[in-house]
N, C-alpha and C positions, 0 to 999 in steps of 0.2 A: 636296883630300882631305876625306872627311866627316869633321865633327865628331864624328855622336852617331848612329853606322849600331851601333853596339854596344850603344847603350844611348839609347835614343829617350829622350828626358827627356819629353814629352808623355802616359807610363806612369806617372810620378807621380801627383800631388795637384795639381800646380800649375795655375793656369789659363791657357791660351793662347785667344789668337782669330786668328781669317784676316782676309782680306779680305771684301768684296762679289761681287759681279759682274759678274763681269772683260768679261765680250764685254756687254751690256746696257748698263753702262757707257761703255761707249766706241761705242760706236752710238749711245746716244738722248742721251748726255752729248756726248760729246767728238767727233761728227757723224763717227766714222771709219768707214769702209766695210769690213768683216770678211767676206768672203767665204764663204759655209756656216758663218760664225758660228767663223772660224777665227781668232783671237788672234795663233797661233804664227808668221803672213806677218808682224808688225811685226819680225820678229826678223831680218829679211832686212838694214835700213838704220839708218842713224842715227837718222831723222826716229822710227821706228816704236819704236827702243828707248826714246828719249828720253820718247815717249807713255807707255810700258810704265813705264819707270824712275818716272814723275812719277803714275803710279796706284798704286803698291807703294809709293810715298814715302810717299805718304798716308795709307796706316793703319800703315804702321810707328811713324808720326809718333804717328798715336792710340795704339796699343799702348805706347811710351814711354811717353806721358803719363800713360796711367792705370798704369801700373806693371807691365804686362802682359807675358806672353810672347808668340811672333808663329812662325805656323807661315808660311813663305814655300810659298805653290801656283802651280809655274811654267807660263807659260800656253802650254802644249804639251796640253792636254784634245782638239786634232783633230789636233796632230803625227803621225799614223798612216799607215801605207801607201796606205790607200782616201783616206782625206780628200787626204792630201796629192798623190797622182796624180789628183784630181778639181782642183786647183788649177794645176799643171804642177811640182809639187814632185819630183826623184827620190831617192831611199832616201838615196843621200849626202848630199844637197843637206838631208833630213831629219832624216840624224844632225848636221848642222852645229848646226842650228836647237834641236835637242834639248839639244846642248851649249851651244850658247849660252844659251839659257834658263835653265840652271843656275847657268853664271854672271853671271847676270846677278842672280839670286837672292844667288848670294855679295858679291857688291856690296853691293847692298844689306844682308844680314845686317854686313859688314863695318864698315858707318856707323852701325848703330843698337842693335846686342846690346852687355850689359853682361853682367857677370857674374851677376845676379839676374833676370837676362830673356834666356833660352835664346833665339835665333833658330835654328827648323828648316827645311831645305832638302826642299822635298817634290817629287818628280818626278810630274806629275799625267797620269795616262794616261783618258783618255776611252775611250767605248765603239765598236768598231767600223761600227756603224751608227745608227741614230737611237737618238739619249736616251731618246727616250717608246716608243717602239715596241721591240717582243718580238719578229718576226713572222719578221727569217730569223738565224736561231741559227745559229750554231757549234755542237761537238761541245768539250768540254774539250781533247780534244788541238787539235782547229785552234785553239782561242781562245789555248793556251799556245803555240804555234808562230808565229800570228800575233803576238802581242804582246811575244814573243822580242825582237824587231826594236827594237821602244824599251824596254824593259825595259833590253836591254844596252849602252845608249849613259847611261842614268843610272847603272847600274852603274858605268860605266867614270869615271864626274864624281862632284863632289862634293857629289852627293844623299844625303840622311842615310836615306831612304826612297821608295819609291814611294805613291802615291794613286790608287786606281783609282775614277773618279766618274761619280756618274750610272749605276750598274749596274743592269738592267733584267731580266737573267735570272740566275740560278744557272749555267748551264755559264761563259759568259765569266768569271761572279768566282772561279771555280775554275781556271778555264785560269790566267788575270793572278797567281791567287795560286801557283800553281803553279810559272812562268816565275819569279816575283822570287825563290822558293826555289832553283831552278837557279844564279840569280847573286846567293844569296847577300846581299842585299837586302831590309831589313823593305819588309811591304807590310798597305795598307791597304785595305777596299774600303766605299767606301759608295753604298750603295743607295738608289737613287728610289722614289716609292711614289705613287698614284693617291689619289684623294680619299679610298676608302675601307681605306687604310691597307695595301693589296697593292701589290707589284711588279707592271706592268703585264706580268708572265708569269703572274699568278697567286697564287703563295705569297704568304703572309705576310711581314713582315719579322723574325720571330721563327725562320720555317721556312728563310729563304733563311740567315741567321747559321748554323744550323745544320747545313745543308746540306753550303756550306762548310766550314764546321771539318772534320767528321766526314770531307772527300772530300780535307782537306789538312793532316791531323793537327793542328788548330787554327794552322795558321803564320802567319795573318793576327794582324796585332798588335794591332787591334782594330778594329771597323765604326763607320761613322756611317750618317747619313740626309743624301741632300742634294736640291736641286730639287722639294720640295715644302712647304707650309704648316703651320705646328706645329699644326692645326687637323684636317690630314689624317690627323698618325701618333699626335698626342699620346694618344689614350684606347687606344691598344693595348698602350702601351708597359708598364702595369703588369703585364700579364696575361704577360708576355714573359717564357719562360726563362731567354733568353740574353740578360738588360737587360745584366749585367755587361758585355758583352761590346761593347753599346754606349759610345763613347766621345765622337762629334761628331755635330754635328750645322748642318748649311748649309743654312739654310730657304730659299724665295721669301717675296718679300714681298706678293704676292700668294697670295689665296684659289684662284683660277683654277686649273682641269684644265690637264692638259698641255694636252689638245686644244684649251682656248680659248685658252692660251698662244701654241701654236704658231699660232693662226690672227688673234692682235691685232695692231692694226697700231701702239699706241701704249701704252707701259711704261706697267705700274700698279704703283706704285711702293708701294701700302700706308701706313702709317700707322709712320714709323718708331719713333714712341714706342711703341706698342703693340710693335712687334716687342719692344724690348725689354724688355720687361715680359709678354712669352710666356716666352722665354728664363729670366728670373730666376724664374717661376713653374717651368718645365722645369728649371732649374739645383738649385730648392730640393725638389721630388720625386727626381729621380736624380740625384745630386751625382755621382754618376763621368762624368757629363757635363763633362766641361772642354777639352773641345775645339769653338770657336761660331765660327761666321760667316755669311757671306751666300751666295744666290747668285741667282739671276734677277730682277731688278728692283731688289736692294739698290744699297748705294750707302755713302758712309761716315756718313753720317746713321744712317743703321742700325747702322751698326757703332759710331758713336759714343754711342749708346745704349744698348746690350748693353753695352758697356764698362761706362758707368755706371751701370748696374743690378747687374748683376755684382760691379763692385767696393763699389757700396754694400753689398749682402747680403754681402758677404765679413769688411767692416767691422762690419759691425752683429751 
């Protein structure tokens, strides 16, 4: 049963952090072989949870110690129709894997939330086709029909919300945000953004927030930015309408274009002091920023950094 699907505590003040990232991770770290960069196959066996369980340990462990809250992102980001029939995944075999990952999320929240450090359960939905790439769109209704399908298996578990990441165009995060109102489900969508601060369909990341809201009576509980370099979004963000409206944000720890991303053959992993000290610079310009973590290249080096930067300005 969800805890906190009424009332998201991450809507506050408080400060929570994620993880790193999850498939990078466990590729260029922990040498596992991830198929199309798919996470969601360790959920199939023991061996795979046990990977899964002992990466999630890891910065719950940090979150703890700095005093932090911990939003749990369950690693179903390619759990999808398309992804998972390209692997020999079928729909059922896919709401297993959906459900599983949730509780597996509960586990973990179970070991490590206190009463002063909220653990939230986030059902993470990825995009139907490449990350980086725009190129064949949905229509908002196919993107809310298509994504019906895992929406309503976190519905049905004890996800406090969904997370729609890595969004590349406006009809999908309208479709996703549309479906999680059908069941009733906050939901969240954050957007990638190319070097020069656009969604790689174009818009701004001020015009896609907007977009949104305006196509779904603002139902989305708040936006982040994720998969790209606080280097790439940070100088737009002033000039941004709808900053409020931003909430998290899940950088690369890399400078890198998608495009040179997707074509290296060996993690550049960034300078994780510097990450965080992006971050605490980003945290003391838009304080309604309190939702941080990683995502391509990080690691918990980075996230243990952010912590401590973080919590230092918090203190001081």
């Amino acid at each position: 049963m969800s805890l906190y699907r009424q009332a998201l505590p991450q809507l506050g003040n408080q400060l929570f952090i994620t993880d790193g990232g999850l498939e990078t991770s466990l590729i260029f770290h922990d040498g596992i072989e991830l198929p199309y960069f798919s996470s969601f196959v360790l959920l199939k066996d023991q061996q795979g949870r046990d990977a899964l369980r002992k990466y999630y340990r890891s910065y719950a462990r940090i979150a703890k110690q700095a005093g932090l809250a911990f939003i749990l992102e369950s690693p179903t980001w390619r759990s999808n129709r398309d992804w998972g029939n390209k692997i020999g995944f079928t729909q059922a075999e896919l709401r297993e894997v959906n459900l599983a990952a949730i509780a597996l999320m509960e586990s973990i929240r179970d070991e490590f939330e206190s009463h002063d450090q909220p653990y939230v359960i986030s059902g993470c939905i990825g995009p139907r086709g490449d990350g980086y790439r725009s190129d064949a769109r949905m229509t908002q209704a196919e993107a809310r029909d298509y994504h019906s399908e895992q929406i309503r298996s976190f519905a049905l578990s004890s996800a406090d919300c969904v997370t729609a990441v890595t969004m590349n165009y406006v009809e999908e995060a309208i479709g996703i945000a549309m479906a999680a109102r059908d069941f009733d489900i906050p939901a969240v969508i954050s957007f990638t953004v190319e070097t020069d601060g656009r969604l790689p369909s174009g818009e701004t990341l001020d015009e896609a927030i907007g977009l949104v809201d305006e196509a779904c009576d603002g139902y989305p509980a708040y936006y982040m930015v994720n998969c790209a370099h606080p280097s790439h979004f940070e100088s737009s963000l002033a000039a941004m309408k709808h900053i409020n409206r931003l909430r998290g944000i899940r950088a690369n720890a890399s400078r890198c274009s998608h495009a040179e991303l997707d074509e290296a053959e060996e993690l550049d992993d960034g300078n994780p002091e510097e990450f965080g000290l992006d971050y605490r610079r980003l945290r003391q310009r838009f304080p309604q920023i309190n939702i941080v973590g990683g995502c391509c290249g990080t690691d918990h080096r980075h996230i243990e950094q952010l912590s401590l930067q973080l919590v230092e300005r918090e203190v001081a």
